[in-house]
C-alpha positions in Angstrom: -25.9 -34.6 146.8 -25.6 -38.1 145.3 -24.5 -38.6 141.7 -28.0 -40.8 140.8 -29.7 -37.4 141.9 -27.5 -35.4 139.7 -26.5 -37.7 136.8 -23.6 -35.3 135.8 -21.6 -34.9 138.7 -19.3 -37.3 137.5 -18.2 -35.9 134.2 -17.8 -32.7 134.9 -15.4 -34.0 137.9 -13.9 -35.6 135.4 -13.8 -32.5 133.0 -12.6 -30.5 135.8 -9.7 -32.7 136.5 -8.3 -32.7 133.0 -8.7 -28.7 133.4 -6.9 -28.7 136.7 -3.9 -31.1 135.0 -3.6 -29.2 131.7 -3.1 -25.8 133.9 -0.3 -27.4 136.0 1.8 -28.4 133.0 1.5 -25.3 131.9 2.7 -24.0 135.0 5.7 -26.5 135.0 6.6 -25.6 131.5 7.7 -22.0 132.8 9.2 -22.2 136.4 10.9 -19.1 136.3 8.5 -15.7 136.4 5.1 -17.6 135.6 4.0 -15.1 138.8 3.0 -18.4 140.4 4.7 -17.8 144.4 7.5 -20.7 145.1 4.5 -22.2 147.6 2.1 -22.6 145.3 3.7 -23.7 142.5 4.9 -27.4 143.4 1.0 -27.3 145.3 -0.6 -26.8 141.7 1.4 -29.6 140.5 0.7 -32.2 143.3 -2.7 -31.7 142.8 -3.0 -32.4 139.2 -0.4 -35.1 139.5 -2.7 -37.1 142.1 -5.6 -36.1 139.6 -4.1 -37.8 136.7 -3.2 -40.5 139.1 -6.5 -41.2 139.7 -7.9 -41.2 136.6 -5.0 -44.1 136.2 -6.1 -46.2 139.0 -10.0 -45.9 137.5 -9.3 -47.1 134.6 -7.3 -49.9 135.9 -10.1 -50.7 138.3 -12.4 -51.1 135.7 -9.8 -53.1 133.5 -10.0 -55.7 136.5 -13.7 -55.8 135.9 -13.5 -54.3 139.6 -17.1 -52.3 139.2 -17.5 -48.5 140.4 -20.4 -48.1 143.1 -21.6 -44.4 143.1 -23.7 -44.7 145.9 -19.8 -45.3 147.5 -17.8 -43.4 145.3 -20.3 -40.6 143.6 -17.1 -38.5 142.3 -16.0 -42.2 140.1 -12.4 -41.4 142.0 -12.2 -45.4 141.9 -10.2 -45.7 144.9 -12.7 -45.8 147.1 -13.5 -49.4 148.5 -15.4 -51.8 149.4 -18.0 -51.6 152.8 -16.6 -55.5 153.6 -14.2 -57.7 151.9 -11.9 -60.0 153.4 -9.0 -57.3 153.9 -11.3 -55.3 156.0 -9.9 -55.0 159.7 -12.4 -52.5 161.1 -15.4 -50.0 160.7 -14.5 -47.1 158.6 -16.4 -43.8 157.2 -17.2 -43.6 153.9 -17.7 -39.5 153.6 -14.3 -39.5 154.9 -12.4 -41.7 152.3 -14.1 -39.8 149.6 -13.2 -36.9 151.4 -9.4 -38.1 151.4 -9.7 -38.7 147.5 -9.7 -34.9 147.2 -6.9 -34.2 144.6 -6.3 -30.8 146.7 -4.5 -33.6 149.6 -1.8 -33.9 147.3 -1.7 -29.8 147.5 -2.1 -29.5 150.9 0.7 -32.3 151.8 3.0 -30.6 149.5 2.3 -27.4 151.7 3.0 -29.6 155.0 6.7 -30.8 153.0 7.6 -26.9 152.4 6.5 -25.6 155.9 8.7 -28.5 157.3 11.5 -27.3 155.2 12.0 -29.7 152.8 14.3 -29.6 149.9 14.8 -31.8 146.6 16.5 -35.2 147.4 15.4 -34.9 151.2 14.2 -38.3 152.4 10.5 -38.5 153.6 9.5 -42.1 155.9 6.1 -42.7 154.8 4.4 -45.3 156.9 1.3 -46.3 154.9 -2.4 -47.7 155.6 -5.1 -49.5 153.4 -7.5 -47.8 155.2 -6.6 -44.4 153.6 -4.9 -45.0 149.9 -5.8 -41.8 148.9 -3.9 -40.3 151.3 -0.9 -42.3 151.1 -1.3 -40.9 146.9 -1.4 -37.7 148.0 1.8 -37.9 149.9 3.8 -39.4 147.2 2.8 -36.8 144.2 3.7 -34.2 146.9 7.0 -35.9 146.7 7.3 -35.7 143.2 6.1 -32.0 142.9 9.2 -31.0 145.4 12.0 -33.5 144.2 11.9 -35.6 147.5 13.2 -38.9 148.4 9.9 -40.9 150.1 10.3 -43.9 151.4 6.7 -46.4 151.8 6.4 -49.3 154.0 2.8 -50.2 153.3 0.3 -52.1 155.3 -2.6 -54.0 153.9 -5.2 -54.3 156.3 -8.0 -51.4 155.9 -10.9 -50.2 157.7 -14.3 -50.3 155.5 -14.0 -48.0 152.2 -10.4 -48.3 151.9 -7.6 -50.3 149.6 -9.5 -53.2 150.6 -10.3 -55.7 147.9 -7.7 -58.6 146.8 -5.7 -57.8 144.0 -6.6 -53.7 143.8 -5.1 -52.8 146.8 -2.3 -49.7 147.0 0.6 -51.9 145.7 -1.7 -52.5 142.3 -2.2 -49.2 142.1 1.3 -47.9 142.5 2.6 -50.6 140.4 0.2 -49.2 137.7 0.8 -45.5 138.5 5.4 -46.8 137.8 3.9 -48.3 134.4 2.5 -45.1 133.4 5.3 -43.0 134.5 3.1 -41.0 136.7 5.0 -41.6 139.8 8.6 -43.7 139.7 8.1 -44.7 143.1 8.5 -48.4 144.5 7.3 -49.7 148.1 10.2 -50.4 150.3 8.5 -53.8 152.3 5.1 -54.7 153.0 3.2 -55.7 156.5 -0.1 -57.1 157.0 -1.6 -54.7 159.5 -4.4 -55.4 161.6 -3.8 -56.1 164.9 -0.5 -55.5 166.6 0.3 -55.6 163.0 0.2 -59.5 163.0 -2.4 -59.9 160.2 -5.3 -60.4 162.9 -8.6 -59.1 163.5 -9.6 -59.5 160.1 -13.5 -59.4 160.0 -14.6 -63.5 159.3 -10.7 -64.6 159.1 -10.9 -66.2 162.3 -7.3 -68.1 160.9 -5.4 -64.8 160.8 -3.6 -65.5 157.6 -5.4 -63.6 154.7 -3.5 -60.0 155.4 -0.5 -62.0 155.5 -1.3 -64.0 152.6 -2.0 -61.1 150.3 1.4 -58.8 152.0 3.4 -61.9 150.5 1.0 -62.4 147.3 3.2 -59.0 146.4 6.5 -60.0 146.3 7.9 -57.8 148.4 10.2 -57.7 151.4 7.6 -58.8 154.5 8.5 -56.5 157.7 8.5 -59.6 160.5 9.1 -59.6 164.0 8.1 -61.4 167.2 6.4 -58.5 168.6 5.0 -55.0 167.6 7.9 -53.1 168.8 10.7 -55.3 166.8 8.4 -54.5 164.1 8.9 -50.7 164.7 12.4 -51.4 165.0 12.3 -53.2 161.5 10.9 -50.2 160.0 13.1 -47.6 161.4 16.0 -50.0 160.0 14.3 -50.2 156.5 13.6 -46.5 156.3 17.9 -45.8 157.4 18.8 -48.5 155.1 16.5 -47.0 152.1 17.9 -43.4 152.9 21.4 -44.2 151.9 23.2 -42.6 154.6 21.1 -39.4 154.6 19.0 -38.4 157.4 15.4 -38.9 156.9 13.8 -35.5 157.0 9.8 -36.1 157.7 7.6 -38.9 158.7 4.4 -38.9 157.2 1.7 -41.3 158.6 -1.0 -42.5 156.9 -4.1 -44.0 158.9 -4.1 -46.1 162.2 -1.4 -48.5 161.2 -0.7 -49.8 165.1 3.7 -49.9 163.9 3.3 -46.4 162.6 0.5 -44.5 164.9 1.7 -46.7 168.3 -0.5 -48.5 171.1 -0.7 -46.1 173.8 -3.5 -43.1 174.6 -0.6 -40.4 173.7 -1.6 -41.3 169.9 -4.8 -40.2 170.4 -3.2 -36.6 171.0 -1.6 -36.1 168.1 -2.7 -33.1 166.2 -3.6 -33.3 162.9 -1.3 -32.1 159.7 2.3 -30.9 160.3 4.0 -31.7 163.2 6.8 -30.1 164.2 7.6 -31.1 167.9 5.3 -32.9 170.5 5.0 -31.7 174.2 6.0 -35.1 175.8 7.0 -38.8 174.3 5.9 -42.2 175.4 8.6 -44.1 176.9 6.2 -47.7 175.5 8.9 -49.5 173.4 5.6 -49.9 171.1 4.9 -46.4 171.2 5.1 -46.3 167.1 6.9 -44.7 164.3 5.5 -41.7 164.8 7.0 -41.3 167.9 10.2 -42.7 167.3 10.6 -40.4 164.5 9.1 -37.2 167.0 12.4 -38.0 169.2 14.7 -37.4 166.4 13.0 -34.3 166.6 11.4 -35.3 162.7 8.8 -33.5 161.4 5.9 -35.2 161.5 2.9 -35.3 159.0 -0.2 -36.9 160.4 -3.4 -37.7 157.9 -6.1 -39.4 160.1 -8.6 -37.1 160.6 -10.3 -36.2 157.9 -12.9 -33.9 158.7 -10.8 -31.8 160.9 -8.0 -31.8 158.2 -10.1 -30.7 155.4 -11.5 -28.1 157.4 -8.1 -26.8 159.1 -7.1 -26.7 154.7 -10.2 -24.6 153.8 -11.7 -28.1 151.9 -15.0 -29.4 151.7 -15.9 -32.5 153.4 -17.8 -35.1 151.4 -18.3 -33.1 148.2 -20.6 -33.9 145.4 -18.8 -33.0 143.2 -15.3 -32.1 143.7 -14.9 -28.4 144.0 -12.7 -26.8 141.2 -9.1 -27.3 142.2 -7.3 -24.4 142.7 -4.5 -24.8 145.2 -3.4 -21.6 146.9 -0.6 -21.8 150.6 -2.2 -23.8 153.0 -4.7 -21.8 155.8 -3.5 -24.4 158.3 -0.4 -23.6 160.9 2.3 -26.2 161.8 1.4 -27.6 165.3 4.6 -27.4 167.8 
């Protein structure tokens, strides 16, 4: 279904949202014997957090005079991107990033964060991609519902659909998201992306510089390095140097960043969602933060694969509209 079909897709989305956020702070307002299990709970509020959060990013879309396309974005999420723009690295599905835009991610991370055994103040490594922005969102209200400590290096390049246009990408959105008080959270450095995590391969930059150029645009600390794996390395050093002496307690990667997912064919193993161990570890020095954090023995949380993670969650893929958001323990079972 597109939303020009059925013209009222979009506000009852919308009307379903504010349902789904009104619920939770009820929930909230009565932690004790509110009959809601302790899984479920900090789900229901991760969900409507990242709801709320979206209806934040909208509206500061449109205050950009950035327009909404509904044959993109029929659920009017407004973090949905562009097909091309000049941060776009590679080719990317669109049912998929409106898949990702799901509130019910937040849920279904926050499920992930438990099953892993995290506690409030445990310190969660998120290594973020433009090409998924919903899904790094999802990650950091699933945080906030459980009391965690995350951690985001974020990389601007995207794939098609994602945080791709100049001056709306995820550190825009977070920045508004602080300003609201939605989410308190701040991104530890930024990297370009793209290839080898240079700032190259950008579709029609054949100069190399606009990732790089928008990373610095934002102020914040640039992750350098002469090659990809003393960019891993400056990760892993930011992340122990953010955590304050604690150990980090889960690695959550978002996307195909090459300094977080790696550069050899064992990342293409991976399973989807929770990861508790892996059966073997690439001894590539640019083997990525995934693995490096897998041989801590780190959980792992990998969001890539969209159609297989909404189905291993019980979610639909490429709804019109969102289905009403009802969180409940997560069908899916830790990989080991």
């Amino acid at each position: 279904m597109r939303l020009d079909r059925f013209p009222s897709a979009a506000t009852g989305f919308l009307a379903a949202l504010a349902c789904l956020a009104a619920g939770a702070a009820l929930a909230s307002s009565g932690r004790a014997g509110d009959g809601l299990s302790p899984s479920a709970e900090p789900r229901a509020e991760a969900t409507a957090l990242m709801a709320r959060s979206l209806s934040s990013i909208k509206a500061l879309r449109l205050e950009k005079g950035i327009s909404l396309d509904t044959a993109i974005d029929p659920n009017g999420t407004g973090i949905v991107g562009a097909e091309f723009s000049p941060l776009t690295t590679s080719l990317g599905d669109a049912a998929a990033k409106r898949t990702a835009a799901n509130p019910a991610f937040a849920g279904v991370v926050a499920g992930y964060y438990q099953r892993a055994g995290l506690g409030p103040g445990d310190v969660v490594a998120i290594g973020g991609s433009g090409s998924f922005p919903a899904f790094v969102l999802a990650s950091l209200c699933a945080a906030r519902a459980l009391d965690l400590r995350p951690v985001l290096i974020y990389s601007v390049g995207s794939s098609m659909y994602g945080a791709n246009i100049p001056g709306f990408t995820f550190v825009e959105m977070l920045a508004r998201l602080r300003a609201e008080g939605l989410l308190p959270y701040s991104i530890a450095a930024i990297a370009p992306g793209g290839e080898h995590d240079t700032g190259r391969g950008v579709l029609f930059d054949e100069d190399g510089t606009t990732l790089v150029d928008e990373a610095r645009r934002s102020g914040l600390p640039l992750v350098e390095g002469a090659t990809l794996a003393d960019r891993v390395r400056r990760r892993l050093a930011i992340y122990d140097a953010a955590a304050g002496g604690r150990p980090v307690r889960c690695f959550v990667n978002v996307g195909g960043a090459t300094a977080n997912y790696g550069d050899t064919e064992a990342s293409l193993s991976v399973p989807n969602g929770l990861v508790l161990t892996l059966p073997s570890l690439p001894a590539s020095p640019s083997r990525g933060l995934l693995f490096e954090f897998a041989a801590r023995g780190v959980p792992v949380v990998h969001l890539l694969y969209v159609k297989g993670l909404a189905r291993e969650n019980g979610l639909p893929f490429d709804p019109v509209p969102f289905p009403p958001l009802v969180p409940g323990p997560s069908a899916a079972t830790a990989s080991r």
